[in-house]
Backbone bond lengths (Angstrom), bond angles and torsions (degrees), N, CA, C in turn:
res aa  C-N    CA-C-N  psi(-1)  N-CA   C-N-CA  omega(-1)  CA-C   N-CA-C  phi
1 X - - - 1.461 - - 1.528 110.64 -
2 X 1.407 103.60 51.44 1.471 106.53 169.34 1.583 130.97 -75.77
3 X 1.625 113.03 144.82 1.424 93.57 -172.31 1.659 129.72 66.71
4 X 1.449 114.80 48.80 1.346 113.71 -147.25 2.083 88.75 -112.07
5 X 1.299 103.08 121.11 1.568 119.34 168.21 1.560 101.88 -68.54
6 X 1.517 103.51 40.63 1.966 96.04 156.04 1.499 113.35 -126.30
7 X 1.494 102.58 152.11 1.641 104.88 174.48 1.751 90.39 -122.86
8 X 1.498 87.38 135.09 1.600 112.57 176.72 1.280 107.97 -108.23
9 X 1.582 115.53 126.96 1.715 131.44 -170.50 1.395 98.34 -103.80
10 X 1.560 127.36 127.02 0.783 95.88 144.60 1.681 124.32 -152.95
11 X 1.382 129.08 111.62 0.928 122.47 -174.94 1.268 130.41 -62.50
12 X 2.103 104.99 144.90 1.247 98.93 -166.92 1.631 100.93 -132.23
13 X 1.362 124.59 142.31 1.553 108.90 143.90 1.609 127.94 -149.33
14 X 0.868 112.15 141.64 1.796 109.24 -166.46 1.715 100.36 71.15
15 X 1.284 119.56 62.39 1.845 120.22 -155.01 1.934 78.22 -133.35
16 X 1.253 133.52 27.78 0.917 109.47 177.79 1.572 128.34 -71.29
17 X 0.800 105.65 -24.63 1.762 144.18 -164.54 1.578 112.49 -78.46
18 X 1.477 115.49 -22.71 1.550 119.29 171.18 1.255 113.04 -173.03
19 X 2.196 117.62 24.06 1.667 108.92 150.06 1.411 121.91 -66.10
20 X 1.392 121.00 -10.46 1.302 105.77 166.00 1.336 128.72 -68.91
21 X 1.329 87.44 -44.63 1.881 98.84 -169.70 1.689 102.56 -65.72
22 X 1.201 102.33 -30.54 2.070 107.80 -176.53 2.077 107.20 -51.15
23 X 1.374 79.68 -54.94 2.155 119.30 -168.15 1.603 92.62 -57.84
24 X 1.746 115.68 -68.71 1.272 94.81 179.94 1.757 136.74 -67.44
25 X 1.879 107.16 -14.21 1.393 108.62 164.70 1.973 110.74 -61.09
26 X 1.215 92.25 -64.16 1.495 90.55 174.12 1.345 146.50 -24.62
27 X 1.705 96.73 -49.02 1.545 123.97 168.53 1.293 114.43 -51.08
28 X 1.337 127.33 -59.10 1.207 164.14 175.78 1.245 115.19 -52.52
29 X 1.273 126.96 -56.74 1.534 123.81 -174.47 1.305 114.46 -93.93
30 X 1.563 117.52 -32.25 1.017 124.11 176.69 1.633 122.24 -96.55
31 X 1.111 122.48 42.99 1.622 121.90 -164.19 1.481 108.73 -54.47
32 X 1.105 119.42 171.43 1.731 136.62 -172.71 1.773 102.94 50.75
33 X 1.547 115.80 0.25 1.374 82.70 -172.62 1.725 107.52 -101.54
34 X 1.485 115.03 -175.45 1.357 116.03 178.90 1.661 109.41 -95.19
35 X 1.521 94.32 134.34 1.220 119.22 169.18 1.192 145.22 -115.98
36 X 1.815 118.84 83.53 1.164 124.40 -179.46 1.460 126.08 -77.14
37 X 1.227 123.13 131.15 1.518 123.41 175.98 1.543 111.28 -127.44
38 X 1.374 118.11 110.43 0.950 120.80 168.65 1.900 132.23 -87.77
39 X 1.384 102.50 117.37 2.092 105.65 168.27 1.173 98.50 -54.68
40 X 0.988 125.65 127.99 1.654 133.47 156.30 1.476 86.22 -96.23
41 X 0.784 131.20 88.43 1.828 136.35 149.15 1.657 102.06 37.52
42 X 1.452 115.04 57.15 1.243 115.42 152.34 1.038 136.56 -85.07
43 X 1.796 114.87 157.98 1.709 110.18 -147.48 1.598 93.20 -116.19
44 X 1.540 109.11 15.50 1.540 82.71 -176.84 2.259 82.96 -122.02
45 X 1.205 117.64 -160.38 1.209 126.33 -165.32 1.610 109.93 -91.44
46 X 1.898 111.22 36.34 1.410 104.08 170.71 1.551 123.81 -80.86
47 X 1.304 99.54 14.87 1.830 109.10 -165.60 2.024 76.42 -99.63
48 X 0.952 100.06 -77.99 1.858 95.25 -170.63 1.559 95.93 -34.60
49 X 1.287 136.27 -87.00 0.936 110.53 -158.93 1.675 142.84 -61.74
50 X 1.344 108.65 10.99 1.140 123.19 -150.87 1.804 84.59 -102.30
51 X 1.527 97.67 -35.55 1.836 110.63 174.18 1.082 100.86 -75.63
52 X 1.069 158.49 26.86 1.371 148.07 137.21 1.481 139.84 -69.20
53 X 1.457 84.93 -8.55 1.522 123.93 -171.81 1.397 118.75 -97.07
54 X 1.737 135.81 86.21 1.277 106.75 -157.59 1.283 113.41 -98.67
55 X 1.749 114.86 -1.72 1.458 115.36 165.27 1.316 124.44 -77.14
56 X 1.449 137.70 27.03 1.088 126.67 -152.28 1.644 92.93 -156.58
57 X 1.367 113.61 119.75 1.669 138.21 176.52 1.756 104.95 -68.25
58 X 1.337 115.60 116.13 1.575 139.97 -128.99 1.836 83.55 -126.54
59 X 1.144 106.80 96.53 1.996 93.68 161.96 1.537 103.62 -107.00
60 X 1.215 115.19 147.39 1.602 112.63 169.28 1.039 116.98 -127.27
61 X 1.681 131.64 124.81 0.900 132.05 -173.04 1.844 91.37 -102.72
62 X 1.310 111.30 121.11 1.675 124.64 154.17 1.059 117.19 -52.56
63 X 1.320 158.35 -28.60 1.429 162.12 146.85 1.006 121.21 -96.01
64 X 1.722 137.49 147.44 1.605 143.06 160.02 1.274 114.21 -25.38
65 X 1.619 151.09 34.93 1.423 132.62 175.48 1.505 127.77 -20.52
66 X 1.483 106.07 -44.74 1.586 100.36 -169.10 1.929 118.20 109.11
67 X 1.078 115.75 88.02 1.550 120.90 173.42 1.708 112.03 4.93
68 X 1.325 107.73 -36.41 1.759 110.53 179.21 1.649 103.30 -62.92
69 X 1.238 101.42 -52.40 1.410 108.50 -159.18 1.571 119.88 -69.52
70 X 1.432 96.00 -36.59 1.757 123.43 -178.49 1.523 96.09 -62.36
71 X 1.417 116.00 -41.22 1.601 105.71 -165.71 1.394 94.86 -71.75
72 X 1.681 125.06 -67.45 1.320 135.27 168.72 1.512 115.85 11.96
73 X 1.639 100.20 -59.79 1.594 123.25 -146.40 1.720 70.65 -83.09
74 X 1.376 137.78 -69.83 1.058 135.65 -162.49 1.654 133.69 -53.41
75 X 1.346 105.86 -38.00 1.522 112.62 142.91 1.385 129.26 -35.82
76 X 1.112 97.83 -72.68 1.811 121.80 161.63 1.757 97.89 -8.95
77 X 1.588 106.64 -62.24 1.208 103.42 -165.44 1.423 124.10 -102.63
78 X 1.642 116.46 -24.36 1.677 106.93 159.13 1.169 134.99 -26.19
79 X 1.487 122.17 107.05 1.275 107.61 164.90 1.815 130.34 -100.45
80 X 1.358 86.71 1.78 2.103 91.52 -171.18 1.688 94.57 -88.90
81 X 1.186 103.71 144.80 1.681 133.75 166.38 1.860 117.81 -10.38
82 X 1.363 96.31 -30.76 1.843 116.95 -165.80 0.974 106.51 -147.62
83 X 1.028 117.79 138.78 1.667 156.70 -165.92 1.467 124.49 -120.63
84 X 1.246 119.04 89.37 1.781 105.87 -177.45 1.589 88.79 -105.29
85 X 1.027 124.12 159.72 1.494 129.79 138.23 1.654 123.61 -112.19
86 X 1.139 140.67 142.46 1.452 140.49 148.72 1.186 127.73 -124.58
87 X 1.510 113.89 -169.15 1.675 116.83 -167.76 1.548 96.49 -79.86
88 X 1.562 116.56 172.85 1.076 112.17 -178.76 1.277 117.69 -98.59
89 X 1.688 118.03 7.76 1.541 123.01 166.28 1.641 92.07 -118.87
90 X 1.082 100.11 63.08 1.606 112.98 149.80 1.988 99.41 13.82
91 X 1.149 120.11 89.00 1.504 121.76 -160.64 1.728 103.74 -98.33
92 X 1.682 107.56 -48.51 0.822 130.50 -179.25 2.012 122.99 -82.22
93 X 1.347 96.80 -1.70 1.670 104.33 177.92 1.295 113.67 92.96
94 X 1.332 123.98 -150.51 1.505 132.01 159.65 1.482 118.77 -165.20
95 X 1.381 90.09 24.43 1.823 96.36 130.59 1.229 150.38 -96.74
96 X 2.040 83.97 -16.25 1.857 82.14 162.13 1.455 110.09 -109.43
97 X 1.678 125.66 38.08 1.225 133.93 146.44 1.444 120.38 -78.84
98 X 1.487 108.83 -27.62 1.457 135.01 161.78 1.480 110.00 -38.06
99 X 1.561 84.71 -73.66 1.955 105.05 -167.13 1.463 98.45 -64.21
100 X 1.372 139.62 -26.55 1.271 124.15 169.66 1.509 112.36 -64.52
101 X 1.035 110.97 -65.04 1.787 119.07 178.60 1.244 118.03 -30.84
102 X 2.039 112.97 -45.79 1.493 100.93 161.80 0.632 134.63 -109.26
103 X 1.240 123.93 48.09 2.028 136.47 153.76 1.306 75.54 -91.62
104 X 1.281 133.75 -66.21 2.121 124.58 -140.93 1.970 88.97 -68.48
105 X 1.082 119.33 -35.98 1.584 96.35 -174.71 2.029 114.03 -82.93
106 X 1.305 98.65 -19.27 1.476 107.43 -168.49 2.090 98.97 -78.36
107 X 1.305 113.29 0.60 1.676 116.92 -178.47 1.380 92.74 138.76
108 X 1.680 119.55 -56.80 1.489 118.28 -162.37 1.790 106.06 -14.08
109 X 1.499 105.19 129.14 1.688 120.98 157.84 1.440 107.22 -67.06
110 X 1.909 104.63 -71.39 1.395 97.64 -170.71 1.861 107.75 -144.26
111 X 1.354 98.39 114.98 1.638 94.25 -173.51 1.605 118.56 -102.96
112 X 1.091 103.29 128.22 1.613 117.11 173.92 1.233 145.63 -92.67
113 X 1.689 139.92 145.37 1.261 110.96 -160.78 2.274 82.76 -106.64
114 X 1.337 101.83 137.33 1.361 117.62 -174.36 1.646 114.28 -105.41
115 X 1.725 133.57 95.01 1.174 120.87 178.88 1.428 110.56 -88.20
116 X 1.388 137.83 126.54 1.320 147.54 172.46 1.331 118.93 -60.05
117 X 1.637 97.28 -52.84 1.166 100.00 171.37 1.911 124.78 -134.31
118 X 1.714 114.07 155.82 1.414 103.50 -167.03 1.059 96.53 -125.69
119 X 1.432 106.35 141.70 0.979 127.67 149.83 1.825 131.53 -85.32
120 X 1.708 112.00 88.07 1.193 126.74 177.66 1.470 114.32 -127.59
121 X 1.262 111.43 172.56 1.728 140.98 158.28 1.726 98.75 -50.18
122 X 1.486 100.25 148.59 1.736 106.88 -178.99 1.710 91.68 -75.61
123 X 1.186 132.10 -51.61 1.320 132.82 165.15 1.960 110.09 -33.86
124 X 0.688 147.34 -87.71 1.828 154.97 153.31 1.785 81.21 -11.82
125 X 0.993 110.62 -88.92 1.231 128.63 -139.50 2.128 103.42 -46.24
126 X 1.394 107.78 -45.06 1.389 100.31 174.88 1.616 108.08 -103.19
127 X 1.543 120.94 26.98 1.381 132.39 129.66 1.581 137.31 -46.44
128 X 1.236 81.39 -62.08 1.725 124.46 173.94 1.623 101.77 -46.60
129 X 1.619 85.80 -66.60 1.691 94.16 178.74 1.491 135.23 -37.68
130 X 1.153 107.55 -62.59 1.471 154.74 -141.07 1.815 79.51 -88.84
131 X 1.161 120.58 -75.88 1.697 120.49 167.35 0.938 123.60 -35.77
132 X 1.477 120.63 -37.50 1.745 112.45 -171.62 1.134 94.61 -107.40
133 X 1.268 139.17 -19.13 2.122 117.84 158.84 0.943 113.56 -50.70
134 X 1.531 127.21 -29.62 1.646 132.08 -153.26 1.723 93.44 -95.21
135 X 1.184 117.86 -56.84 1.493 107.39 169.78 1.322 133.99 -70.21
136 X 1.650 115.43 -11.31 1.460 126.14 175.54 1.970 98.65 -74.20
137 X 1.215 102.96 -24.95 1.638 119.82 -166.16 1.499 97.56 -76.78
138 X 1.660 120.76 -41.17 1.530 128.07 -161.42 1.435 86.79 -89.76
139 X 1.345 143.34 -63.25 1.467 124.29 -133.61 1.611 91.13 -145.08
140 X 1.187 118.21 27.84 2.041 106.59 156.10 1.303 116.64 39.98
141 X 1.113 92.08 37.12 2.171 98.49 169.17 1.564 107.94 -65.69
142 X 1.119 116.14 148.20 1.408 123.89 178.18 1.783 97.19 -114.87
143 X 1.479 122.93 49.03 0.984 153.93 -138.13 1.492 125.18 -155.54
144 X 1.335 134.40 96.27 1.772 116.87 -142.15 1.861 75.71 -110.06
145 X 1.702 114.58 -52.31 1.483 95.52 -176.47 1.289 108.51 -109.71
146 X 1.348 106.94 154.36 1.555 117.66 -136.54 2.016 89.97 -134.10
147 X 1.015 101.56 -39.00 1.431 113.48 165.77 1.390 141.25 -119.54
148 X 1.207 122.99 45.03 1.465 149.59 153.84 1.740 97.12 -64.56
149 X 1.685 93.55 125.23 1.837 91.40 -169.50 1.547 98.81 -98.22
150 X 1.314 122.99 71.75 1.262 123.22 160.39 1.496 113.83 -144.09
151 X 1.432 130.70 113.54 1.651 126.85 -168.55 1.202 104.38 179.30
152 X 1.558 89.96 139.54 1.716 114.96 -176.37 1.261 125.75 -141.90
153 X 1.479 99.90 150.09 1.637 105.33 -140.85 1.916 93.40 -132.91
154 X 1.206 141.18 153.19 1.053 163.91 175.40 1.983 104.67 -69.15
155 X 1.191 132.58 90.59 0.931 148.76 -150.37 2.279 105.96 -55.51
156 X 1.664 86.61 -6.37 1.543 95.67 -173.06 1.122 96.32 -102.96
157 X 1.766 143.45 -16.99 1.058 137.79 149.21 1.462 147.21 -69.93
158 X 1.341 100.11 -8.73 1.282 130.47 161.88 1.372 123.12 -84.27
159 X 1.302 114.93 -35.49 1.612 113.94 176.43 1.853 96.12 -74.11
160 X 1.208 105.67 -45.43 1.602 97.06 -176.54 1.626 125.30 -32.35
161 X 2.018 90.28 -45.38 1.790 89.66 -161.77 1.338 99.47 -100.40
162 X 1.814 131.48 -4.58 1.152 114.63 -153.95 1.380 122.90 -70.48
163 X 1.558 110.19 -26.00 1.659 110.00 177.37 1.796 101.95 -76.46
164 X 0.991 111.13 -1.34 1.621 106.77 -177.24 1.743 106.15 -74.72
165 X 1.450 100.34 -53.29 1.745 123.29 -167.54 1.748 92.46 -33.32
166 X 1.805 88.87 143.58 1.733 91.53 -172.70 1.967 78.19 -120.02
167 X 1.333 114.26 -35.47 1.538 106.57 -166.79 1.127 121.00 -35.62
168 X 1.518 123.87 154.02 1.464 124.23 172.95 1.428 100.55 -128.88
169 X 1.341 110.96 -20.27 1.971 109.76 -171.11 1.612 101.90 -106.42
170 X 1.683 81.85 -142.04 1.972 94.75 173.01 1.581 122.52 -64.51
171 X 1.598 95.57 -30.76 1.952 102.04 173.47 1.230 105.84 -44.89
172 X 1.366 146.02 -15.00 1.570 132.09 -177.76 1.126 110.96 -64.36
173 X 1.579 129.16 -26.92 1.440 117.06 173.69 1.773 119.57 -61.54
174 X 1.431 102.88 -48.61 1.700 121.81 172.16 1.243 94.88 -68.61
175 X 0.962 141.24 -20.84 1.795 112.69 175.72 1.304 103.09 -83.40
176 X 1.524 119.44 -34.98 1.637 118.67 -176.28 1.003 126.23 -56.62
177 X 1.405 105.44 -35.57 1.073 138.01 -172.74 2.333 127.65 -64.26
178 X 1.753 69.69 -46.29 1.060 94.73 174.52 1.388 119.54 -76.46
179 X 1.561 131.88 -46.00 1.365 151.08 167.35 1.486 98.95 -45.50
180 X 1.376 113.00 -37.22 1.452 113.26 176.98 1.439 142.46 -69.19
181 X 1.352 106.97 -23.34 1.128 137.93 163.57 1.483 96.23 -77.65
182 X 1.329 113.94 -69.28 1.765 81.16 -169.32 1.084 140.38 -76.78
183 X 1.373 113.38 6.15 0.908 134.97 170.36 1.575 115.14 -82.19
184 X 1.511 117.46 -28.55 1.371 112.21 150.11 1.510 88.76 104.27
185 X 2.143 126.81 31.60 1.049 91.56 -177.33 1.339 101.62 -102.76
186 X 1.248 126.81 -171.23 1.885 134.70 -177.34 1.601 96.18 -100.12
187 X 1.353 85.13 117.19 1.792 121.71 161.52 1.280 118.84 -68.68
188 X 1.473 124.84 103.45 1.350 121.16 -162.13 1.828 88.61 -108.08
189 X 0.922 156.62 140.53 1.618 161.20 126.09 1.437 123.44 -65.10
190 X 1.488 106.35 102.32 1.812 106.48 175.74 2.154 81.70 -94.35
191 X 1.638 91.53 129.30 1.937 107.16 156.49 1.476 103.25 -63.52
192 X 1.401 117.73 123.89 1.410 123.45 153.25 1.490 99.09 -114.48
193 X 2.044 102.36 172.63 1.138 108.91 -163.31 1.499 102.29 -114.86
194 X 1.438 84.07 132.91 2.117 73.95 -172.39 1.685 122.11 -73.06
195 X 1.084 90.45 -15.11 1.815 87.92 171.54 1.397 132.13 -74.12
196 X 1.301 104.55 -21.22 1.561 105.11 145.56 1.694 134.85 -11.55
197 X 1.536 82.02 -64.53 1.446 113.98 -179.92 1.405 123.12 -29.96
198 X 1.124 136.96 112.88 1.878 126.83 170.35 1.727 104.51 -95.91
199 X 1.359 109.83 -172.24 1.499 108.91 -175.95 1.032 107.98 -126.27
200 X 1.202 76.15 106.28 1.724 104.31 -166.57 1.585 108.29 -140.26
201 X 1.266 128.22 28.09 1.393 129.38 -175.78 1.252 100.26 -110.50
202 X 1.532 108.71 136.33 1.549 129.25 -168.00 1.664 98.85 -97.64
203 X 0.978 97.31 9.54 1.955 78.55 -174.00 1.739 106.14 -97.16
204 X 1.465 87.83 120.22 1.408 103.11 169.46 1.622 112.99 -99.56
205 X 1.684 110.28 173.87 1.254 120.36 167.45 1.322 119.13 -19.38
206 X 1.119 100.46 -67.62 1.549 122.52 -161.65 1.910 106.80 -62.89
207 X 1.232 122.13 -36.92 1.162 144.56 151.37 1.349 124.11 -33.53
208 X 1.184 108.15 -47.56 1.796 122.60 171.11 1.512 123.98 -80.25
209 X 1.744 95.10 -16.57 1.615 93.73 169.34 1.562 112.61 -109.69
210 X 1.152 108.13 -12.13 1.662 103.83 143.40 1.229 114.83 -54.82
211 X 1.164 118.89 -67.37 1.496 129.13 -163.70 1.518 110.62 -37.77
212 X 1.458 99.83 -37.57 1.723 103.25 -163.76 1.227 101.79 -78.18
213 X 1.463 112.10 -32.32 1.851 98.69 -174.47 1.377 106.83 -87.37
214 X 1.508 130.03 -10.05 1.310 119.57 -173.97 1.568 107.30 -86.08
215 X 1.699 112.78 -8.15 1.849 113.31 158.71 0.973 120.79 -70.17
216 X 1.632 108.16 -35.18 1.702 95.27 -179.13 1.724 125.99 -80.37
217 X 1.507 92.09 -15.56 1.585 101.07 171.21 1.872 106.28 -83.97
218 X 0.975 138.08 -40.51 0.888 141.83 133.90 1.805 122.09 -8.72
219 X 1.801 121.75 -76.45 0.654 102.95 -164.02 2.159 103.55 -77.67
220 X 1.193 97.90 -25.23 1.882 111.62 -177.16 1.399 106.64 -54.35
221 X 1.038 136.85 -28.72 1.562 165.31 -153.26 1.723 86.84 -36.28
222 X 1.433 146.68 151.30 1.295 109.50 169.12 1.990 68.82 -143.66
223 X 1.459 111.11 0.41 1.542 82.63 171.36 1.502 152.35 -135.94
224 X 1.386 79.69 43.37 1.646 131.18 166.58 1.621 88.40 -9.13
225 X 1.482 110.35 -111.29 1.261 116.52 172.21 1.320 121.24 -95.52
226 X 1.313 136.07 70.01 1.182 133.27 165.97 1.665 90.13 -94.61
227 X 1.431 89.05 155.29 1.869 102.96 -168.37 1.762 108.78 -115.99
């Protein structure tokens, strides 16, 4: 996969602990392509190590922005054809960063990484729930996970909506998501395995009641594309 027309996003914060190990898979499997990593205003030393890296396009956010914003900033700067983003402890591997890349070059609009099943706390777990009835209720996704941080998008569909995006948190997936649909593009699903996964998810309480009002502004939105 030499010479590859993809740019890989990937936001990080408090990532001190395994942006290396993420940065050097990346480097490695994915050669020629672009690699953005964004600090979301982390407090421990993932910005130094993240500079250790001199192939890889460095944004820093000075304060906590929020996963919405970090991607935002990262769009901003892609310039190759395809767009994946993932977590910054690489949860899902990078072979099924692979299998995304070739759905998006084989036609794929917009490909996703899809977990069936999770592994969480009964607390998380009828969180989880309780969120995705409420957005399956707002916007008719044929779509059960909605926030699995692995997805890729056609780099001409992204410039379309990016000055639109209102998200600042986790809603950036459901807004993408959503823009996508109306936009009418094809939802491709790569299965990942949720055990992969380490614990490493920042979303607190307080996070989920953001979350809920940033769907309904999200789904109310009326000015998407008004011109």
């Amino acid at each position: 996969m030499n010479n590859m027309n993809l740019t890989i996003i990937i936001p990080a914060y408090n990532a001190e602990n395994f942006i290396i190990n993420t940065l050097e898979k990346i480097i490695t499997e994915f050669p020629g392509s672009e690699v953005i990593v964004i600090n979301d205003g982390s407090k421990d030393k993932t910005l130094e190590k993240i500079q250790s890296f001199s192939n890889t396009e460095i944004i820093n956010h000075e304060e906590n922005m929020g996963k919405g914003m970090a991607l935002r900033s990262g769009f901003n700067l892609a310039t190759k054809d395809f767009i994946i983003f993932t977590d910054a402890d690489l949860p899902y591997g990078v072979e099924n960063i692979k299998k995304i890349y070739n759905i998006l070059i084989n036609g794929g609009d917009v490909a996703i990484g899809y977990r069936r099943k999770f592994h969480e706390g009964f607390i998380r777990h009828i969180t989880h729930l309780s969120v995705n009835i409420i957005i399956q209720f707002l916007f008719w996704f044929n779509i059960y996970d909605t926030q699995c941080g692995l997805k890729g998008f056609k780099k001409s569909f992204i410039d379309k909506i990016n000055s639109k995006l209102i998200s600042k948190n986790f809603t950036i997936d459901i807004e993408l998501l959503y823009l996508a649909k109306i936009l009418k593009q094809r939802v491709s699903k790569v299965e990942v395995m949720a055990g992969n996964e380490k614990n490493t998810s920042t979303i607190k309480i307080k996070d989920v009641i953001i979350m809920l009002f940033e769907i309904l502004k999200i789904r109310f939105n009326k000015n998407y594309f008004k011109k």
